[in-house]
Structure formats: structure tokens, C-alpha cells
C-alpha positions as CSV (number, residue, x, y, z in Angstrom):
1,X,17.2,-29.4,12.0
2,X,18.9,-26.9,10.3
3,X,21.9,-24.9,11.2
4,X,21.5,-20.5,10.7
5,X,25.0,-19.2,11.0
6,X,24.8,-15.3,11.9
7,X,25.4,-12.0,13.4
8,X,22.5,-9.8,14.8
9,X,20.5,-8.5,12.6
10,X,17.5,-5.8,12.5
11,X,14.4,-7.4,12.7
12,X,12.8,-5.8,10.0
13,X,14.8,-7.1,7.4
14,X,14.9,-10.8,8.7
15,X,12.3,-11.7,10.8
16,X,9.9,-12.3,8.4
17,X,12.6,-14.6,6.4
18,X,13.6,-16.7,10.2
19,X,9.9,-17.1,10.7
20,X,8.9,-18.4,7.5
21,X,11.9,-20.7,7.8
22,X,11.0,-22.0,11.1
23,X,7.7,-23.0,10.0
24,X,9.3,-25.5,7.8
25,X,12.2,-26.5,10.0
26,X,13.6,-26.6,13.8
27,X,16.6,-24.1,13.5
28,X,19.5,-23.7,15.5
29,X,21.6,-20.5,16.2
30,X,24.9,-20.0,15.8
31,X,25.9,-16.6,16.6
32,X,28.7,-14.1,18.3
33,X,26.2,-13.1,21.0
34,X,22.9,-13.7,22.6
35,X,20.1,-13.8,20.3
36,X,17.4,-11.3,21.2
37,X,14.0,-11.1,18.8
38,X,14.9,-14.6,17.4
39,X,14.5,-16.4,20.4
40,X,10.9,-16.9,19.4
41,X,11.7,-19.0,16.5
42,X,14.5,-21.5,17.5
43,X,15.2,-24.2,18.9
44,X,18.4,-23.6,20.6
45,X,21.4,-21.3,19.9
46,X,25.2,-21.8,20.7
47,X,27.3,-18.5,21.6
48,X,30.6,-18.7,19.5
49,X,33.2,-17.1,17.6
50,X,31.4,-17.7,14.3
51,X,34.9,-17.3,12.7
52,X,36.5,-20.4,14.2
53,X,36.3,-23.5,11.9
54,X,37.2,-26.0,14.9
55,X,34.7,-24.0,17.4
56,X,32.0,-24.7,15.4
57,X,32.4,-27.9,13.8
58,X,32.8,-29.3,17.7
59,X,29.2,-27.2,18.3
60,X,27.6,-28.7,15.2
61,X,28.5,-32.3,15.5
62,X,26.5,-32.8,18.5
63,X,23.3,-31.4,16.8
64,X,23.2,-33.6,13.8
65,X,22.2,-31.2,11.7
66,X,20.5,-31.4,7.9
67,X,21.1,-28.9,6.5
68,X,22.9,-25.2,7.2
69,X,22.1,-21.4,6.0
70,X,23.1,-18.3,6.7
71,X,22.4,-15.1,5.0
72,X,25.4,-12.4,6.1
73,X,27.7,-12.1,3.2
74,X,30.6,-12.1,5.7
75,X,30.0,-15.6,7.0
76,X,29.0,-17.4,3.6
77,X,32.8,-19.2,3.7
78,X,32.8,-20.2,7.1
79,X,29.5,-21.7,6.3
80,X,30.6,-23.5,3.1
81,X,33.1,-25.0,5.6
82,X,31.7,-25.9,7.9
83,X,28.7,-27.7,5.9
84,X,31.6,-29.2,4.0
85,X,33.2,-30.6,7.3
86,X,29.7,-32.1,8.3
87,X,29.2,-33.6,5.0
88,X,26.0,-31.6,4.1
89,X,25.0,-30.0,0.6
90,X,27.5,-27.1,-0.3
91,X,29.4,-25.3,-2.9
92,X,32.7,-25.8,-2.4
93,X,34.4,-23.8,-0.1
94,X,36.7,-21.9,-2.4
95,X,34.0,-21.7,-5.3
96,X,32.0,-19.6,-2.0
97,X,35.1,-17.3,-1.5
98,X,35.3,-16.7,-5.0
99,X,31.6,-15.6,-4.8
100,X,32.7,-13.4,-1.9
101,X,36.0,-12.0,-3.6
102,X,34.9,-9.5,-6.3
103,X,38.4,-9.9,-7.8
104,X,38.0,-13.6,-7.6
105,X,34.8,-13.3,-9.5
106,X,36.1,-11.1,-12.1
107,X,39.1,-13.6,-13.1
108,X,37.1,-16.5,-13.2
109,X,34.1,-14.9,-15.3
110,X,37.0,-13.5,-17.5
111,X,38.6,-16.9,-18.0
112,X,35.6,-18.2,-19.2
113,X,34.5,-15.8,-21.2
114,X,31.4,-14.6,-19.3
115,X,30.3,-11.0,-20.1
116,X,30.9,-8.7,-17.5
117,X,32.5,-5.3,-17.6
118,X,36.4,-4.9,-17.8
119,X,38.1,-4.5,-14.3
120,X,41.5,-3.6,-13.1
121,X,42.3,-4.7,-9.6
122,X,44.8,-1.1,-7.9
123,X,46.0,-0.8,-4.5
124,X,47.3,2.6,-4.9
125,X,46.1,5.8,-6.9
126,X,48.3,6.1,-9.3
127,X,47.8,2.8,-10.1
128,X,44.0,4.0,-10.5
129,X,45.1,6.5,-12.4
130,X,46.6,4.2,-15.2
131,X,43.8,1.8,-15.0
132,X,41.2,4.4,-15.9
133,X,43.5,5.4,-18.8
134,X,43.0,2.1,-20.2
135,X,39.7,1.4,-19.8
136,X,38.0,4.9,-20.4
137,X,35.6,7.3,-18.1
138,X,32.8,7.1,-16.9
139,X,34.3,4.5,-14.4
140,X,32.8,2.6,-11.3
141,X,35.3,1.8,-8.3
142,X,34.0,-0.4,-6.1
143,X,36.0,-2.0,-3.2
144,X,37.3,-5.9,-3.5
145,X,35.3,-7.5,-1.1
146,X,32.2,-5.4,0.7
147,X,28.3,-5.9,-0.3
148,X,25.3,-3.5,-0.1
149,X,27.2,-1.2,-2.8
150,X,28.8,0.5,0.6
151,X,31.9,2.1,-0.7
152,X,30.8,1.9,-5.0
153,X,30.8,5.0,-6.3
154,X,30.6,6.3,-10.1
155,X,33.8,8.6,-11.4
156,X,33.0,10.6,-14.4
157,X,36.0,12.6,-14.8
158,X,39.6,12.4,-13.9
159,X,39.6,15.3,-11.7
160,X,36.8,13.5,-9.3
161,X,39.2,10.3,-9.4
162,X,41.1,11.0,-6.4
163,X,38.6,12.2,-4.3
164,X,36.2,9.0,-4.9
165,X,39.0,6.4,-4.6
166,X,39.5,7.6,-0.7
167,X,36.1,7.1,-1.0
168,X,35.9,3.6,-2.0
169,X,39.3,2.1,-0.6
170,X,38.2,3.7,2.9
171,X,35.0,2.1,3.1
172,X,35.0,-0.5,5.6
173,X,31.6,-2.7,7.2
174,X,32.0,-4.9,10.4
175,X,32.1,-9.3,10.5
176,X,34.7,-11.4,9.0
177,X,36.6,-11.0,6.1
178,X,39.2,-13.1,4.2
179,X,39.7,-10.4,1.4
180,X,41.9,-7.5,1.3
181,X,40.2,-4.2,2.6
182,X,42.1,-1.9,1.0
183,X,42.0,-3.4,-2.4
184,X,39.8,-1.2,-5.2
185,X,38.1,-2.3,-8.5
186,X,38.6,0.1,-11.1
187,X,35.7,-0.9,-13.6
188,X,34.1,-0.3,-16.8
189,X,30.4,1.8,-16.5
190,X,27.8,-0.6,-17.4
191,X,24.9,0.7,-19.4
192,X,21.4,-0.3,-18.9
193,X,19.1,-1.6,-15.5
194,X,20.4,-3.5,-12.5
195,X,18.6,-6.6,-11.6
196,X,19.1,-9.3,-9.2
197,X,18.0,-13.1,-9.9
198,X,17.7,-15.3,-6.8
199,X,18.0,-19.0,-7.6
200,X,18.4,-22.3,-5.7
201,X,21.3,-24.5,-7.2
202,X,21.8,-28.3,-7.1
203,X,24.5,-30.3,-8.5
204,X,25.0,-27.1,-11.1
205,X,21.4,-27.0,-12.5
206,X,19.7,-23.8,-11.2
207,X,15.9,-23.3,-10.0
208,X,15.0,-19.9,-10.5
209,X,13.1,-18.5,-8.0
210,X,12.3,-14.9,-9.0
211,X,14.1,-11.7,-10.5
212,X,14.0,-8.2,-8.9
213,X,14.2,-4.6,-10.9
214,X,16.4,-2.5,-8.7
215,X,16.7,1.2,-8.0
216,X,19.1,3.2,-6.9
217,X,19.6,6.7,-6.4
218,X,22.0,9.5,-4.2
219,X,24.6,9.5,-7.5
220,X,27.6,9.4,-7.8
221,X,27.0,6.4,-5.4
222,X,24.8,3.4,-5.9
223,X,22.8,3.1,-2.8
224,X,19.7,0.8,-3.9
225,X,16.3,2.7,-2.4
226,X,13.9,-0.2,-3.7
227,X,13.4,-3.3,-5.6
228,X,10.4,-4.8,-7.7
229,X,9.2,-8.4,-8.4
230,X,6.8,-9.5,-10.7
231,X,6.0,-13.0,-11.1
232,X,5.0,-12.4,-15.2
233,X,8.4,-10.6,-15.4
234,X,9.8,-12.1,-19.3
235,X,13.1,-12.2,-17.6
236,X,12.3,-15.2,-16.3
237,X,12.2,-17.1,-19.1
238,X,14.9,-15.1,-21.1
239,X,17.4,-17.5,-22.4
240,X,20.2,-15.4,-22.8
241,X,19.9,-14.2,-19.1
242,X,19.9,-17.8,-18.1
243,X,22.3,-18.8,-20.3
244,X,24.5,-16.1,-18.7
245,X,23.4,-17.1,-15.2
246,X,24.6,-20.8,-15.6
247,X,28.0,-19.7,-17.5
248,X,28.8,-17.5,-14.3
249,X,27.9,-20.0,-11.6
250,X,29.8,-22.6,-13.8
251,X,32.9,-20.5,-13.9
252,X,33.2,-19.8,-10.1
253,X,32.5,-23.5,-9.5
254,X,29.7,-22.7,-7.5
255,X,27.0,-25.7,-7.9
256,X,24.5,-26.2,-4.3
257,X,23.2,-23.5,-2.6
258,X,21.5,-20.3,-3.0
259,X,22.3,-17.2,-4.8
260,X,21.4,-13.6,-5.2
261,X,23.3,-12.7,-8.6
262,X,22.9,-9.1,-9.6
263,X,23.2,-8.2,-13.3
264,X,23.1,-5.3,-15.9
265,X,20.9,-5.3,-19.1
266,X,23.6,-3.7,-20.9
267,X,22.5,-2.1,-25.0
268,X,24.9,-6.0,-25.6
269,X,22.9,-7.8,-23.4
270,X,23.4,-9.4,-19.5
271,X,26.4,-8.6,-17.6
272,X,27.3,-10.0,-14.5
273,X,27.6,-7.5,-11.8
274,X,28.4,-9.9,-8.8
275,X,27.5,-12.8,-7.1
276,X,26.6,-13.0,-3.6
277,X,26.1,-16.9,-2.1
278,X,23.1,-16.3,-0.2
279,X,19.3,-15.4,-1.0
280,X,18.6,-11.9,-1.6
281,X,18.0,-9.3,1.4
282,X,16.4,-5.6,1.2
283,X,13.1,-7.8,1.7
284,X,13.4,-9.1,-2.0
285,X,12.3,-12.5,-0.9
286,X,9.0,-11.4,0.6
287,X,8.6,-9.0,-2.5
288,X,8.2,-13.0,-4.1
289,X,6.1,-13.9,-1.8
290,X,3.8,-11.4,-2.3
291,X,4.2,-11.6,-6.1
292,X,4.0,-15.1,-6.6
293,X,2.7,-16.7,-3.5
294,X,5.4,-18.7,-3.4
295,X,5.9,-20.3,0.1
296,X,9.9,-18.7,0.8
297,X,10.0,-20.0,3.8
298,X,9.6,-24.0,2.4
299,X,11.8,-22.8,-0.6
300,X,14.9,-21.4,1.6
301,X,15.0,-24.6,3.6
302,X,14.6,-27.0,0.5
303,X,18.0,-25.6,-0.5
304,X,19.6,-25.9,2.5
305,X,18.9,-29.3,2.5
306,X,19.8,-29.6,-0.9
307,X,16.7,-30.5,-2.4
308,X,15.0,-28.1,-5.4
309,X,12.6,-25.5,-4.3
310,X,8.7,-25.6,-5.7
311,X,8.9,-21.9,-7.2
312,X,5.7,-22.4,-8.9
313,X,3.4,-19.2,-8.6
314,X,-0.2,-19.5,-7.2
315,X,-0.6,-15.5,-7.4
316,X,0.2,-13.4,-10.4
317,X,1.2,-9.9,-9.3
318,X,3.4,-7.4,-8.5
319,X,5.2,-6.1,-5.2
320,X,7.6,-3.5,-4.7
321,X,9.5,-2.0,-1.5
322,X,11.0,1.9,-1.3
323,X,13.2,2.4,1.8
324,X,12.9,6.4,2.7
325,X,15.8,8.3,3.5
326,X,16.3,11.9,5.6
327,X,17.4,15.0,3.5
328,X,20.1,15.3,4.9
329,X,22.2,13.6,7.8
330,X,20.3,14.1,10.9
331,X,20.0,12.2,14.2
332,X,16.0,10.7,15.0
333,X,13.7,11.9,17.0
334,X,10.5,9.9,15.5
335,X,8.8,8.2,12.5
336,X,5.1,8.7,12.6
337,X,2.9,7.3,10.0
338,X,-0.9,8.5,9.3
339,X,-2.3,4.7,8.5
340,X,-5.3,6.5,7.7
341,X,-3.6,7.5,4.7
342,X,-1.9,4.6,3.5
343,X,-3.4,3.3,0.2
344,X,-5.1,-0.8,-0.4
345,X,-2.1,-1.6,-1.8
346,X,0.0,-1.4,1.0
347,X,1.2,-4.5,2.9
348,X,3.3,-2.8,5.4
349,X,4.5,0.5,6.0
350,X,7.1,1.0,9.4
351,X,9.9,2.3,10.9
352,X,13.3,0.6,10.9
353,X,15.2,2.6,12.9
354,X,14.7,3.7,16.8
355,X,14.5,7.3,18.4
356,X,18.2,8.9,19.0
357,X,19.9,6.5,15.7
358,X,22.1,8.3,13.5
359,X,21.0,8.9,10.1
360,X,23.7,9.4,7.7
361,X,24.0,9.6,3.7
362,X,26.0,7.9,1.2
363,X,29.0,7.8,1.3
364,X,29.4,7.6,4.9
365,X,25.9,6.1,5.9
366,X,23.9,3.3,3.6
367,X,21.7,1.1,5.1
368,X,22.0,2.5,8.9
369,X,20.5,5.7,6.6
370,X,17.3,4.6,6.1
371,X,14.0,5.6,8.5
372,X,11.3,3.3,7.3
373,X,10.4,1.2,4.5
374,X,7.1,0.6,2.7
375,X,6.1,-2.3,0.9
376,X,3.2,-2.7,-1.8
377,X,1.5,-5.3,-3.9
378,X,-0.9,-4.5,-6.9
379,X,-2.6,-6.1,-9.8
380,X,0.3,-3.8,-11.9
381,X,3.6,-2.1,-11.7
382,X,1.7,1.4,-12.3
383,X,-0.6,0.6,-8.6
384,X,2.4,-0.7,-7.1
385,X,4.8,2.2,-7.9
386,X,2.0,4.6,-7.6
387,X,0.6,3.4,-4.0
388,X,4.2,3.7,-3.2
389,X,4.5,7.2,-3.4
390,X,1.3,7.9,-1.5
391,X,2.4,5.6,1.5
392,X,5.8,7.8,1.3
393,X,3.8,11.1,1.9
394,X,1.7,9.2,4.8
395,X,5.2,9.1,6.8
396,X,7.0,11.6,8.8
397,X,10.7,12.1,9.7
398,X,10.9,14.3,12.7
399,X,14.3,15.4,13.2
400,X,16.0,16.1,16.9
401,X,18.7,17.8,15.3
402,X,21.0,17.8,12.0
403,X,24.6,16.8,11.8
């Protein structure tokens, strides 16, 4: 059995990652509240404060547990804990909260010499103010210890400076936290494409599982709109990524488990961006199972358990997802989609929001901004990207009223 430690989430962006799980293993919920559209897929589920270490070690103990996941960013150091009370495979705790600490992450990489861009940790704005003097515009603050690039927006100038630090060092997400909120990251501008590798780690040696080509868009902020996988992408087998990769997990002491690491191709090669102890969301993971074939489901539950994941492909192609946004902030009234006109190459196309929700723009809406996603799988990136757009056009936002 396997432990899932976790706050509600939307269905569309984990359902398909609990079910595929499930098939492989009897899981167990551990959550603040009643679970709702899980239910199908577990075999029990303890209410708890998912924040108290001696709550849920007395919970677990009782279950015997293998093996124990979770995939909120918020609760990946209360689960290194508790897996490390239990005696199951884990990171060590505090290599996890370094994962979870941007700042943490920043020393350590530094310290070892990992490339990464230069950072200055400010609480205030003056002290912004002298860390962009050192290290030069364009600049990227992004706050200490969020996820989802909520709160990371790009500075160009000094006169935008003050305006975008309120920006970041107000930004604020719900769940648990042990890292200062108000603390800000005043960071060099990387050049170059964002990725994100997900790999399964044991005893330090990774299994790479696949790599995803991100895009973002709605500047000066970095809200990510879509993701690609291929499983022929070269970045797979590039040796400086991976030599990168193992050099950052090795400096944060992070050695079982999964994680989603996200990384620039900077003009002097890979940069680390962040790492995040858990396996990728925005659907990446189905993206690889699309791409690859690969059975996710099999290969998140082999690292929980601490075993190595089969990544092996037994398909050759590529998948892509594109979340759509509103024009402008805007509160629901429907999504309606002409299936008619949906190309082949679409694997699903749907809403991911309900009637009446709130649909707000970076910076003060993200995620809780999008309306519907569609996903797509092709022989090539050109059918993928290009079946993308003609799904988007096949979907309507009707609007009850702007804000």
C-alpha cells in the first residue's frame, strides 16, 4: 500500500495521475478534508491536519505502508518526514526543504559550483534596490518559497522595480509553509528556453523519465501556458544536462525520490532554475505517456517504493498541452467546445473550470486563470503544435460579465 499525502485538488490535473497509480497499487489518503472525486480510487482515507508530524505518523503506523507520495509542493517536507519516521525510501528531510526553499537551493548549488544564475536574497526594497545594482537589469524577482511561477515577474528597468517587488513579495498561495513569505529573490535574467526534466532518484543515481519544452507567455510575468514532450528529444541523452542534473541533486543532498527540475539552456549552457521534489504537474506526466508510452502510473509507484522506474519508450512521438486563458479578467458563464471541429490529433480537449469561477490574469490570477486545456499527440512537433491551435479555435469562452 502506498501512502498519497494531499490537499484537494482539481480533477483535471490529477485524476488521470491517482488512477494510473491505483492501477499499480492500493492507496491510502491522507488529506485536510473529505476526499470527493478520489474516492473511486482508494482504499481508505484518514482526515488530518496534514501538517502534524505526530498526527500522522500515529495514522500511518497502523496501515503499514510501502511506500508514500504526494505531489503538492507544500507538503513535500512533511512527507520526507514522515517517510523517514516509518523507515520508507526518502531524501532526507532537510535535503527536501532545501528543494522547497529557493534560497536554500541557491546556497547549496552555489557552494558547489553548480551553474545557475546569481541571486541576492532582500526583505526590503531598498535592499532590492542595491541588489539589482550589483547584479545588472533585466532582473527576475521571484518570491523564496512559492511554485507555479505565482508571484515571478521579469524587471527590465529600475523605474518598474518598485512596482513589481509589491508584486512578488505580496504574492501568497494557500497549504503549509516552513519558508519565509515575505522573503524575495532578486536574480540574474537567464537567456535561452525553460525546460523541466522529471526523473526518479535512488541512492543518488537518477532514471530519467522524460524532459518537457515549456512556454510561457503574459510578460513581464512567467505564467507557463503549455509544455511539450518528445520521447526522441536529444536532451535526453545530453551529457552536460545530465551532468548538470546529478551535480544539483548532489548538492542539495537529495538522493530517493522523484523530481521535477526545471532548467534554462542558457547561450553557456544548463542552468538550474529550481527544483521541486515531486513529479511534474500541468499534465507533463501524461504528455510522457502519450509520447513514450511509458506506463506513469507503474513508474510513479516504483519510486515511491524506492525501486527504478522502466522508462523505456514503446511509442515514439510527440504530445503537447496549451491551457487557454480569457482576455481579460472575467467571471464564467460557459466553455463550449464544437468536437466536430477538433482535429485527429487531439486526445482531449475540456473545460477545467465551472460556471460562475473567477477568471483572473497574472499577476493576481495563474492557474485559477485558466478555462480549458487541450492536449495533442502527433507523429511531429509541427502536427502537434499545429492541431493545437485548431482545437483552441474549436473552444468558446462565454463571458457573464468582466471584472
Amino acid at each position: 500500500m502506498l501512502i498519497l499525502l494531499g490537499y484537494r485538488r482539481l480533477p483535471v490535473y490529477r485524476e488521470y495521475l491517482l488512477a494510473a497509480v491505483a492501477g499499480e497499487q492500493r492507496v491510502w489518503l491522507f488529506s485536510d478534508r473529505e476526499p470527493t472525486w478520489e474516492r473511486q480510487y482508494l482504499a481508505g482515507h484518514t482526515v488530518l491536519d496534514v501538517t502534524d508530524p505526530d498526527a500522522l505518523v500515529a495514522a500511518a503506523r497502523p496501515l503499514r505502508p510501502a511506500g508514500l507520495l504526494t505531489w503538492d509542493d507544500t507538503l513535500v517536507v512533511q512527507a520526507a518526514r514522515l517517510a523517514q519516521a516509518l523507515g520508507l525510501p526518502t531524501s532526507p528531510p532537510e535535503a527536501v526543504l532545501l528543494c522547497r526553499d529557493k534560497h536554500g537551493t541557491r546556497q547549496a548549488l552555489r557552494a558547489a559550483g553548480v551553474p545557475q544564475p546569481g541571486s541576492v536574497l532582500v526583505t526590503s526594497l531598498p535592499q532590492a534596490r542595491q541588489a539589482a545594482a550589483e547584479l545588472g537589469y533585466p532582473l527576475v524577482l521571484k518570491p523564496r518559497g512559492l511554485y507555479a511561477s505565482i508571484g515571478v515577474v521579469k524587471v527590465d528597468t529600475p523605474e518598474q522595480l518598485a512596482g513589481r517587488f509589491r508584486v512578488a513579495r505580496g504574492a501568497r498561495t494557500g497549504g503549509a509553509s516552513e519558508v519565509p513569505g515575505s522573503d524575495v529573490l532578486v536574480e540574474q535574467c537567464l537567456d535561452g528556453p525553460e525546460i523541466s526534466v522529471d526523473a526518479a532518484w535512488l541512492d543518488g543515481e537518477p532514471a530519467v523519465g522524460f524532459v518537457a519544452r515549456k512556454e510561457c507567455d503574459f510578460p513581464p510575468y512567467f505564467e507557463e501556458v503549455g509544455h511539450q514532450v518528445s520521447a526522441d528529444d536529444p536532451l535526453l541523452h545530453d551529457r552536460q544536462l545530465l551532468d548538470v542534473l546529478r551535480a544539483a541533486h548532489a548538492a542539495v543532498g537529495y538522493t530517493t525520490g522523484w523530481t521535477h527540475t526545471e532548467l534554462r539552456l542558457s547561450a553557456d549552457g544548463p542552468k538550474v532554475v529550481e527544483i521541486n521534489a515531486r513529479v511534474g504537474g500541468d499534465r507533463i506526466p501524461d504528455l510522457a505517456r502519450l509520447a513514450l508510452g511509458v506506463d506513469i502510473g507503474a513508474a510513479v509507484a516504483a519510486a515511491a517504493l524506492g525501486r527504478r522506474p522502466d522508462f523505456e519508450p514503446t511509442a515514439h512521438r510527440v504530445a503537447a498541452v496549451r491551457f487557454l486563458y480569457p482576455d481579460h479578467d472575467c467571471i464564467l458563464r460557459s466553455v463550449e467546445i464544437d468536437s466536430s471541429a477538433l482535429p485527429a490529433s487531439v486526445d482531449s480537449a475540456t473545460p477545467v473550470v465551472l460556471p460562475g469561477h473567477e477568471l483572473r490574469l497574472p499577476p493576481y490570477g495563474h492557474i485559477p486563470g485558466r478555462y480549458a486545456l487541450v492536449i495533442t499527440v502527433a507523429d511531429t512537433e509541427a502536427e502537434c503544435l499545429a492541431g493545437l491551435d485548431k482545437a483552441a479555435a474549436a473552444i468558446s469562452l462565454n463571458v457573464l460579465r468582466a471584472l
